[in-house]
C-alpha positions in Angstrom: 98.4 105.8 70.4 101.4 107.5 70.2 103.1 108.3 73.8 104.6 111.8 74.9 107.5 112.9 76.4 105.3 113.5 80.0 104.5 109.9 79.4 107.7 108.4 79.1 109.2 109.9 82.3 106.1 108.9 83.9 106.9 105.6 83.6 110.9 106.3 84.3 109.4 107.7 87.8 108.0 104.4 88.3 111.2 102.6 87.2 113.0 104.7 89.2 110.8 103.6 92.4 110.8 100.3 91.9 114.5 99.9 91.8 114.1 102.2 95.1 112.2 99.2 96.5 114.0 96.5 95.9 111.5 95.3 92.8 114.5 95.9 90.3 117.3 95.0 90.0 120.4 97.6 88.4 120.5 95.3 85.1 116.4 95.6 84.9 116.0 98.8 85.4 118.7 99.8 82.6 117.1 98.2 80.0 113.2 99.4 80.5 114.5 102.5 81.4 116.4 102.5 77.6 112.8 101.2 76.2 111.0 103.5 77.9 113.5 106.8 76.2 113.1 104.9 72.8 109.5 104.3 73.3 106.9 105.7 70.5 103.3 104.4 71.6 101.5 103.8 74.8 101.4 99.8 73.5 105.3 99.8 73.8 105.4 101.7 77.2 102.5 99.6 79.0 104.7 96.0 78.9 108.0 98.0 81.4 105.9 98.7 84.5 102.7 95.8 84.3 104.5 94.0 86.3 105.5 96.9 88.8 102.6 97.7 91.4 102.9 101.5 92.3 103.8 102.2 95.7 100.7 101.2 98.2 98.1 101.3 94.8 97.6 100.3 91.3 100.0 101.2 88.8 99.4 105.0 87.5 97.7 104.5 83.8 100.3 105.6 81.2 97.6 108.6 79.6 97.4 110.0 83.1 98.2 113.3 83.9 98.4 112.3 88.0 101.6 113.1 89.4 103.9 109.4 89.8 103.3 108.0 93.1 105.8 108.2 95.9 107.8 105.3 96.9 111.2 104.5 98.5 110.3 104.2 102.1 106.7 105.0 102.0 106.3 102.1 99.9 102.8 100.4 100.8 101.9 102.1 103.9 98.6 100.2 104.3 100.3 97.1 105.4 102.4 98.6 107.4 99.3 100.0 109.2 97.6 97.2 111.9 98.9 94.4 113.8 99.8 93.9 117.1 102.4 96.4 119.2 105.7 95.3 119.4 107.2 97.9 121.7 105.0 100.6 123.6 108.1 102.4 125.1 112.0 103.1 126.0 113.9 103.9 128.9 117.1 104.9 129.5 119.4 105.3 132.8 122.9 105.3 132.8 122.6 103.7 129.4 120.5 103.7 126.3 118.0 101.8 124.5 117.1 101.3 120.4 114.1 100.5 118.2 115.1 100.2 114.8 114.5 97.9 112.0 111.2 95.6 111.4 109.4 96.8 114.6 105.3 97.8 115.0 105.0 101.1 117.1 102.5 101.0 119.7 99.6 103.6 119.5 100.9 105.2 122.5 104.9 105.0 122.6 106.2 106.3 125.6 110.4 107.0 126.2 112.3 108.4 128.9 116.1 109.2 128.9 118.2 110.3 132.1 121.9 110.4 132.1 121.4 108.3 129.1 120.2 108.0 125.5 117.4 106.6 123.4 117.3 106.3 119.4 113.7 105.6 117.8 113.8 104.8 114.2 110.5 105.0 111.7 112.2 104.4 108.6 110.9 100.6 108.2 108.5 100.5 111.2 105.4 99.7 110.8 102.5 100.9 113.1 99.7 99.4 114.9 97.2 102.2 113.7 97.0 105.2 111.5 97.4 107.9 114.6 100.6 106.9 116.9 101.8 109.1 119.9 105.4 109.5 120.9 106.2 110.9 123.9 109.7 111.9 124.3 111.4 112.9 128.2 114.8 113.7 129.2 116.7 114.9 131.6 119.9 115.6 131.3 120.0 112.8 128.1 118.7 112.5 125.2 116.5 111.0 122.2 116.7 110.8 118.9 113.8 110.0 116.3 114.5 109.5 113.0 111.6 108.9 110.1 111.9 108.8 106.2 110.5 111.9 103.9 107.4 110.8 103.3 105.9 109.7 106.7 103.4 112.4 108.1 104.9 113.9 111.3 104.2 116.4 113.2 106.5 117.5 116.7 105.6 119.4 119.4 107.5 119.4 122.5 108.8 121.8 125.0 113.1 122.2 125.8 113.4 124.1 128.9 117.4 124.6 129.6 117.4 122.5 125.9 116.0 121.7 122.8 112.8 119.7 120.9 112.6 120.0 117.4 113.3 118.3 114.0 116.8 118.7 112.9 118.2 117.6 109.1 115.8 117.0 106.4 115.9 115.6 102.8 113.4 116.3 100.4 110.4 114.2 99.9 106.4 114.9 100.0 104.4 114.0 102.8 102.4 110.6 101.3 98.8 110.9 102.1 98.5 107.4 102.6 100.7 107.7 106.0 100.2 107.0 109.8 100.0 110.7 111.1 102.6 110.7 114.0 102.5 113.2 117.0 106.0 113.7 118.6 105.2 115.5 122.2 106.8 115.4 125.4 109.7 117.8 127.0 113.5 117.8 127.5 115.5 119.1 130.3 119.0 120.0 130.5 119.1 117.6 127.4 117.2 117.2 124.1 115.0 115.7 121.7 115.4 115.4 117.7 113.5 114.5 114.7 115.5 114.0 111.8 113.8 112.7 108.5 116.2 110.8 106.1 116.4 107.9 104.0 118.1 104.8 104.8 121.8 104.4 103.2 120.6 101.5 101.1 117.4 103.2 99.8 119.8 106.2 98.9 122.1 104.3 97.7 119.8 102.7 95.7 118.4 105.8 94.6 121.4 107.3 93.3 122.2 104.2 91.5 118.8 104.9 89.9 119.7 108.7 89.0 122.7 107.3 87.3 121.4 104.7 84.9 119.1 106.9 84.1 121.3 109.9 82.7 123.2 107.3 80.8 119.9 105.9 79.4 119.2 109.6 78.2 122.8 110.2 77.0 122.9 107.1 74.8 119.1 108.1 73.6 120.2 111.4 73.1 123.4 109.9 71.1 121.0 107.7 69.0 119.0 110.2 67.4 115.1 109.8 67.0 113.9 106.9 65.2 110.9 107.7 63.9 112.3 108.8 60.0 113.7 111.9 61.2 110.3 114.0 62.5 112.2 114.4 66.1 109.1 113.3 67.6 110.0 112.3 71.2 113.7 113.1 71.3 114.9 114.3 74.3 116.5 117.5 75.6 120.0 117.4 78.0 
């Protein structure tokens, strides 16, 4: 069956998640994403992404019309759901204190900051069930949380004399396969932020991605259609 444009950049989405997650490398992802452009049937488009599980399910079929799956750092959020707490709190006095990295957030995660300063970071958690707590308090310090795009957060907090709420934000849709995570708590004299953000090596990563991929489109583009000169599946800059 011959394969449409939506198909083809169907599967350059999923390309362009897998190099996002590590399942690529820069070299591998340059040369399915060229097949993919220069593709003419489903039987030619099939082979690039069999061996590419989408992000947390199956691989989208190539004659769907579902949306491509997110990925990057919601990448198979069911096993980062479950398992033991590693860390049910933070406090801070005179000083500060850090969760980042490989870490499994307790159902109930509790930090305190005064005179001092806490940093809680999501982005490659995991969590030890599908609904987590955070409590946030400070006075006179601070905390910062920070969790990718696609993680389902929602803050709620009170700043008397200072501030509780989510700061910067890059784009990204909320992945339905998330924890849910309820920031609460109060700051006093001091503050409490939720940023969401990649890491530097997922965006890095990402616009490495980008880039391959307009240059896979500019040489396809340069090529010309090979199908005898119908124009069937050529491209548009």
């Amino acid at each position: 069956m011959r394969a449409s444009d939506a198909e083809r950049e169907r599967i350059a989405e999923l390309l362009r998640e897998a190099v996002a997650e590590g399942r690529l490398d820069m070299d591998e992802f340059d040369q399915r994403l060229e097949t993919a452009y220069k593709a003419r049937t489903h039987g030619e488009l099939e082979p690039l992404v069999q061996d590419l599980p989408a992000p947390g399910s199956a691989v989208t079929p190539v004659g769907s019309s579902a949306p491509a799956p997110l990925g990057g750092s919601a990448a198979n959020w069911p096993a980062r759901i479950g398992g033991p707490a590693t860390s049910t709190g933070g406090f801070a006095l005179w000083g500060g204190f850090n969760r980042k990295g490989r870490w499994t957030v307790a159902r109930k995660f509790t930090a305190f900051a005064m005179w001092g300063g806490g940093e809680i970071d999501l982005r490659e958690a995991h969590f030890e069930d599908r609904e987590v707590v955070i409590r946030c308090f400070t006075i006179m310090g601070g905390i910062h949380v920070t969790a990718p795009p696609e993680l389902n957060v929602e803050v709620r907090g009170i700043g008397i004399m200072g501030g509780f709420g989510e700061g910067s934000n890059e784009d990204g849709e909320i992945s339905p396969d998330s924890p849910r995570v309820r920031i609460t708590g109060f700051a006093l004299m001091g503050g409490v932020g939720v940023d969401r953000k990649r890491t530097k090596a997922e965006r890095r990563r990402l616009k490495e991605a980008k880039e391959a991929e307009l240059e896979a489109r500019r040489r396809h583009e340069l090529d010309g259609p090979d199908d005898g000169g119908s124009g069937e599946g050529r491209k548009k800059l």
